[in-house]
C-alpha positions, 0 to 999 in steps of 0.5 A: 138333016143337021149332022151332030157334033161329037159334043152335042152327042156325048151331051146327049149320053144318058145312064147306060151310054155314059157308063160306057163312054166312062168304061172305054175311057177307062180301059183306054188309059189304062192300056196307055199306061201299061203301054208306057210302063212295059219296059219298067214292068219286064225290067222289074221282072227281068231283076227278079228273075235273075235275083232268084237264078242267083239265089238258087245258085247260092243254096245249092253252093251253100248245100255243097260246101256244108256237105263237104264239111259233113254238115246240112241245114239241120245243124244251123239256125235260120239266120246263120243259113241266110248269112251263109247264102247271103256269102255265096249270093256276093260270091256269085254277083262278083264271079259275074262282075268280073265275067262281064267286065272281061266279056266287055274288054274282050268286045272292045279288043283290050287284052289284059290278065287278070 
C-alpha cells in the first residue's frame, strides 16, 4: 500500500470534489481577508457612529435654538436647515477638540487656563 501525495489526490479531484476544494479555498481567504480588514471595518464604523451622535446632537441644538426664536423647520428650506445643522455640527466638533485637548494636558499633568 503506497500513501498518496496531497498532489496526487488533489489531481485526482473530479466534478463535485473540486467544487469543494474551490469552496473551501473560497471561503478560507475570505475569512483571512475579514480577518485582516476587522480593524478597518469597526474603524469605519466606529466614525460613522460618532458621525451620526454628532449629527442628532446638531438638529436638536438646531431645534432649540430655532424655538428660542419662535422658529421651526417649517420656516426654512432644506438647504438653509442643513447650513444651519452643518454650524452646529462644527460647534459640537470643536467643543469636543477643545474637551479633549484639555483632557490629554489633564493626563499629562500640564495645567493651564483656557
Amino acid at each position: 500500500f503506497k500513501q498518496k501525495t496531497a498532489y496526487e489526490i488533489l489531481s485526482g479531484l473530479v466534478g463535485s470534489e473540486m467544487f469543494i476544494r474551490d469552496r473551501l479555498i473560497n471561503i478560507a481567504s475570505e475569512n483571512v481577508t475579514k480577518a485582516f480588514d476587522y480593524p478597518a471595518i469597526k474603524s469605519r464604523e466606529l466614525k460613522d457612529g460618532i458621525k451620526n451622535k454628532i449629527r442628532e446632537k446638531a438638529i436638536l441644538s438646531t431645534k432649540a435654538r430655532l424655538a428660542e426664536h419662535h422658529k421651526t423647520f417649517d420656516n426654512y428650506t432644506d438647504e438653509e436647515l442643513e447650513i444651519i445643522i452643518a454650524d452646529e455640527e462644527i460647534k459640537i466638533k470643536d467643543d469636543l477638540k477643545t474637551k479633549t485637548l484639555v483632557g490629554a494636558l489633564a493626563i499629562l499633568g500640564l495645567d493651564f487656563l483656557i
